[in-house]
DOGULUM-783393 format. One line per field, with one value per residue (C-alpha): residue in one letter; chain; y, z, x. Coordinates in nm, 2 decimals, padded with zeros to 4 digits. Layout:
res c(a/...)
chain c(A/...)
c2 c(Y/...)
c3 c(Z/...)
c1 c(X/...)
***
This chain:
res c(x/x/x/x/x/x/x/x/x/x/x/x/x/x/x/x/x/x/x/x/x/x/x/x/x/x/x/x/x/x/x/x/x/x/x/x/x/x/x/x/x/x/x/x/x/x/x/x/x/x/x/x/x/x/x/x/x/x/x/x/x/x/x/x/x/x/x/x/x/x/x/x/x/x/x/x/x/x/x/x/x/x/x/x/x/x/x/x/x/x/x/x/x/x/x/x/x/x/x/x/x/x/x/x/x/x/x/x/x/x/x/x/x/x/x/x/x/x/x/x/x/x/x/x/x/x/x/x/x/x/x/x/x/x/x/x/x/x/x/x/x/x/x/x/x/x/x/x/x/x/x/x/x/x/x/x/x/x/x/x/x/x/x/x/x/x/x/x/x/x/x/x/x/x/x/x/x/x/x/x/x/x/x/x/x/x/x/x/x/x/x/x/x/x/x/x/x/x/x/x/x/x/x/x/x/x/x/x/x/x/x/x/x/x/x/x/x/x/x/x/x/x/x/x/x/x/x/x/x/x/x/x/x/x/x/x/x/x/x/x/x/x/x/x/x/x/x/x/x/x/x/x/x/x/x/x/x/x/x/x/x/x/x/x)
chain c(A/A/A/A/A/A/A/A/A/A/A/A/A/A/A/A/A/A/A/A/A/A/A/A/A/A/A/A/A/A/A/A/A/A/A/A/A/A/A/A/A/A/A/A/A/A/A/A/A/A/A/A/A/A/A/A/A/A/A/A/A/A/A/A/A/A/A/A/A/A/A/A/A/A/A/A/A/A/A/A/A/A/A/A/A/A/A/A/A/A/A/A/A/A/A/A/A/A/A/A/A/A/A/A/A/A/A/A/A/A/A/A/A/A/A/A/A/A/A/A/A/A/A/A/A/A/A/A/A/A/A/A/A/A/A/A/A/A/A/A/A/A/A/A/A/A/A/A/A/A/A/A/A/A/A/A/A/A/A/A/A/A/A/A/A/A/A/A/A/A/A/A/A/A/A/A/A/A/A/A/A/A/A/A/A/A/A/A/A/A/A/A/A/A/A/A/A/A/A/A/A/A/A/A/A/A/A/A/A/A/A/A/A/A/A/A/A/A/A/A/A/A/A/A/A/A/A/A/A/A/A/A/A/A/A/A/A/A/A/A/A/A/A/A/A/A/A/A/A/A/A/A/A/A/A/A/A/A/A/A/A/A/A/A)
c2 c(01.15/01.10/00.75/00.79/00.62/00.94/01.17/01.23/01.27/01.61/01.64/01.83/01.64/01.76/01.52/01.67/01.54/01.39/01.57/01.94/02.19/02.47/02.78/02.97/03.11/03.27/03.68/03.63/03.41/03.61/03.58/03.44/03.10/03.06/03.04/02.84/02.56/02.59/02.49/02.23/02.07/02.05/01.88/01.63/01.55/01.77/01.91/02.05/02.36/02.56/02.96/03.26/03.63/03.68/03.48/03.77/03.52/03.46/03.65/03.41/03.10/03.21/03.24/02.91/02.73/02.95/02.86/02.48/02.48/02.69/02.44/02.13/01.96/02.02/02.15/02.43/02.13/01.94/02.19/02.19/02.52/02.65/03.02/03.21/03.52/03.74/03.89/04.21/04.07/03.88/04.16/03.95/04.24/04.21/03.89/03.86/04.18/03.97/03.86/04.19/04.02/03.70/03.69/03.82/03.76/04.03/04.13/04.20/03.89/03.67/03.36/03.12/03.06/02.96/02.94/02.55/02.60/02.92/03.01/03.24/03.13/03.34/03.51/03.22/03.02/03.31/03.27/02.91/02.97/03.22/02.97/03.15/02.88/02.50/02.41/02.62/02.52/02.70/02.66/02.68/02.62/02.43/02.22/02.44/02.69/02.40/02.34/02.69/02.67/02.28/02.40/02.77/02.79/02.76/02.65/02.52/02.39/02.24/02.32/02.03/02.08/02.23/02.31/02.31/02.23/01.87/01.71/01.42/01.65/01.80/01.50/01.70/01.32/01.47/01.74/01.47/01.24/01.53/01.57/01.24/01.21/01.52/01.40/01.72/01.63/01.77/01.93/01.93/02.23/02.17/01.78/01.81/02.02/02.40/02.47/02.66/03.07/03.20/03.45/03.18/02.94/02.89/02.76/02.53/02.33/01.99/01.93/01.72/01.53/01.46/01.23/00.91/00.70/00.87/00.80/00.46/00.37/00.55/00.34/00.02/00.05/00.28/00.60/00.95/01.09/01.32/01.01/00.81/01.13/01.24/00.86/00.85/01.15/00.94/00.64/00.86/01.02/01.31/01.54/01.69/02.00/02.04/02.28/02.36/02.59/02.67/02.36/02.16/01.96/02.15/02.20/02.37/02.74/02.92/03.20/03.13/03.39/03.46/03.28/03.42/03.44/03.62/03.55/03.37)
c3 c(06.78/07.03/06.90/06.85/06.47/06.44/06.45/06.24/06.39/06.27/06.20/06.57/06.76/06.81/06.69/06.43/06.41/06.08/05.99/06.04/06.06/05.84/05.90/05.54/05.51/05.18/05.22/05.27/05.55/05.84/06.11/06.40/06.20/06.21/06.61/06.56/06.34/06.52/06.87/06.71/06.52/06.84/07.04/06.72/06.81/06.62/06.80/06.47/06.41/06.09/06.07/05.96/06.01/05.63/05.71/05.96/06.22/06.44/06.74/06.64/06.63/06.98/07.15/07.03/07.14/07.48/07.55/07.48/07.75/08.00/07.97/07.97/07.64/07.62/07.73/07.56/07.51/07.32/07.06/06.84/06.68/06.28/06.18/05.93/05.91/05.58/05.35/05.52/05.80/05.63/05.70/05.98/06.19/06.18/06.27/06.63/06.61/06.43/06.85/06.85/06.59/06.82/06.88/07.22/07.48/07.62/07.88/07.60/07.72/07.43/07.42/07.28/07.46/07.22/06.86/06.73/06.37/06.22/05.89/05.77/05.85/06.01/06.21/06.29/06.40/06.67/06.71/06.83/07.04/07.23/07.29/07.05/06.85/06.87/06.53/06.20/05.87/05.52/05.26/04.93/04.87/04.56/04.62/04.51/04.76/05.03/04.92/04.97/05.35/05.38/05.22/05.40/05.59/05.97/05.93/06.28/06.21/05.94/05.79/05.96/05.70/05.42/05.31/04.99/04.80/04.72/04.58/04.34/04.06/04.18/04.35/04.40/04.37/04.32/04.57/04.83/04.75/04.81/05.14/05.22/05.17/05.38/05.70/05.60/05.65/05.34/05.47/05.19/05.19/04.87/04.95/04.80/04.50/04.49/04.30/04.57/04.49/04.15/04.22/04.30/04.05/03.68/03.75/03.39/03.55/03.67/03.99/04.17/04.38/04.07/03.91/03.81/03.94/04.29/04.28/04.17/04.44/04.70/04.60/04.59/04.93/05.10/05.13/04.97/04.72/05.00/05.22/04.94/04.84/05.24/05.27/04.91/05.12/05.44/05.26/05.10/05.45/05.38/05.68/05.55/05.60/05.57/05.65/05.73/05.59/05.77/05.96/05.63/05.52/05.23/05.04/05.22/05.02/05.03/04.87/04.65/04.66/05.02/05.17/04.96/05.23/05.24/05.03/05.22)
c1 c(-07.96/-07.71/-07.55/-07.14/-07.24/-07.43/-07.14/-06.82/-06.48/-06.31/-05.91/-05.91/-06.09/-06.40/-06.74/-07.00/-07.37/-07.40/-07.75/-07.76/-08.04/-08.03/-08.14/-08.10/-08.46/-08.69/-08.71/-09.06/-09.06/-09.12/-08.79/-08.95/-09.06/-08.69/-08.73/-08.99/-08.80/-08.52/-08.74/-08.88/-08.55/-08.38/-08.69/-08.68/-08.29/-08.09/-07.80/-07.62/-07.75/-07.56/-07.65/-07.47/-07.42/-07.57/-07.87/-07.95/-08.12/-07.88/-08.06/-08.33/-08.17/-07.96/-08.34/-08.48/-08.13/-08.12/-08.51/-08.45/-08.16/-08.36/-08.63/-08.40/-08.42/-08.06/-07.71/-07.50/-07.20/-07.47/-07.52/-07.30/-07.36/-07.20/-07.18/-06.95/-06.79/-06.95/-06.71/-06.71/-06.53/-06.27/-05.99/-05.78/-05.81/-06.19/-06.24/-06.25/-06.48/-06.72/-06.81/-06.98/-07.23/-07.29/-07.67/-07.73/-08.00/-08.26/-07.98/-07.70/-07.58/-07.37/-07.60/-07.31/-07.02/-06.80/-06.91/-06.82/-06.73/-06.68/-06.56/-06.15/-05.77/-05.48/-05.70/-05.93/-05.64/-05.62/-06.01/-05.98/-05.62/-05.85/-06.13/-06.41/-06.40/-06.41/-06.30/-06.26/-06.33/-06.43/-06.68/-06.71/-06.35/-06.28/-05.94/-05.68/-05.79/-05.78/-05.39/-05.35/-05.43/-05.28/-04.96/-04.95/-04.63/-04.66/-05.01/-05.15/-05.50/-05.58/-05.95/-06.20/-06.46/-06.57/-06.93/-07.02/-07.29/-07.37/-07.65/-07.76/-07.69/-07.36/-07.20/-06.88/-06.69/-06.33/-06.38/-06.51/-06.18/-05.96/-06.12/-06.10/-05.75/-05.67/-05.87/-06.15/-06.53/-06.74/-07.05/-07.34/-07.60/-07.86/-07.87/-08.20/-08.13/-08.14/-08.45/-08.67/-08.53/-08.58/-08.33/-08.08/-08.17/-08.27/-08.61/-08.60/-08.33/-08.47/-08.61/-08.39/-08.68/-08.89/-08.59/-08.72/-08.43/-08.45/-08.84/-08.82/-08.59/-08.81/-09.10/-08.88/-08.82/-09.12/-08.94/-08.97/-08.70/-08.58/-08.49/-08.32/-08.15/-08.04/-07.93/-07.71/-07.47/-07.49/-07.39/-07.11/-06.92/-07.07/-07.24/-07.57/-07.77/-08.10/-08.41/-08.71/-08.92/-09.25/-09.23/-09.24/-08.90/-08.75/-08.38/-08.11/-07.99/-07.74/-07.64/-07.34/-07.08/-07.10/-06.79/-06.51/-06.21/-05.89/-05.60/-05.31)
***
């Protein structure tokens, strides 16, 4: 996991793993199998870990990440490590307060440095100027939203990503030109389709990992549907999250909705 042809360079910078570990989880999954992923994802190679505030697991994630440096399977600087700001701190005057949030360890301690990607703009620029951030980017921006940041007067740093959801299905081909053409990595959650919360999703659309063209192209070369899909984004630029739910290899979710920024 640690090859340079395994990372994508961002507009600042800064290098992102090109496979990231999601850490969305089902209501009914019980908070501590997210430590328990998250453990094993990063003694599997991943060093791109994407949470949230809204996920409410960030304490959980922070002690899986904090108990894999204590025991040496890696280095803070070899995380890099994605949250995002929920829309009840998207007031610029909230946004640094959002460090309050930061999982902590058992001392009260702030387990992460620096946070490596979070997600608003003004006030984010601010974020990064004072070191809590790394790199800022958005998600779920469509592309007028993105000219609305590119084009904003005195702007500083430009967005280095944005997440959105990306699949087979929803290929997002314009969106990913844009992107392209404005030095911005798109980060796909769903890369495996979005069928797994009936709450989320209308449960007669089709499954993307039952397609026929994705399954005959899995057994034309040995591979499951998840592989040929995961690869198809690869192939594309594209960085790609994905989870685990359970310990079992499942479709990243997220809940739509929940990164609606501040106007500019």
């Amino acid at each position: 996991m640690n090859s340079k042809h395994q990372y994508v360079e961002l507009n600042d910078g800064h290098f992102i793993p090109r496979l990231g570990f999601g850490t969305y989880k089902l209501q009914e999954v019980p908070n501590s199998k997210t430590t328990e992923a998250t453990e094993i994802a990063i003694e599997a190679g991943y060093r791109h870990i994407d949470c949230a505030y809204v996920y409410q697991v960030e304490e959980e994630v922070g002690l899986a990440i904090r108990r894999k440096i204590i025991d040496g399977t890696v280095k803070r600087e070899d995380i890099f490590y994605t949250s995002k700001l929920w829309s009840t701190f998207h007031r610029p005057e909230l946004v640094q307060s959002w460090e309050e949030f930061y999982p902590k360890d058992e001392n009260g301690n702030i387990i992460y440095d620096s946070v490596d990607l979070c997600v608003v703009w003004e006030a984010m620029e601010k974020c990064k100027d004072a070191g809590l951030a790394k790199s800022i980017g958005v998600s779920n921006f469509n592309q007028r939203q993105l000219e609305m940041i590119l084009n904003k007067p005195g702007l500083r740093y430009k967005p280095v990503c944005n997440q959105v959801e990306c699949h087979v299905y929803h290929n997002q081909r314009k969106l990913l030109d844009f992107c392209k053409s404005k030095d911005i990595v798109l980060v796909a959650f769903g890369a495996l389709g979005t069928q797994q919360e009936k709450r989320w999703v209308n449960q007669s659309s089709p499954v993307l990992l039952d397609d026929p063209v994705l399954c005959t192209l899995a057994k034309k070369h040995k591979r499951s549907p998840a592989l040929i899909a995961l690869r198809y984004q690869l192939q594309r630029g594209i960085v790609v999250l994905y989870k685990c739910v359970i310990l079992k290899i499942s479709e990243t979710r997220i809940c739509i909705g929940c990164f609606l920024f501040y106007k500019l």
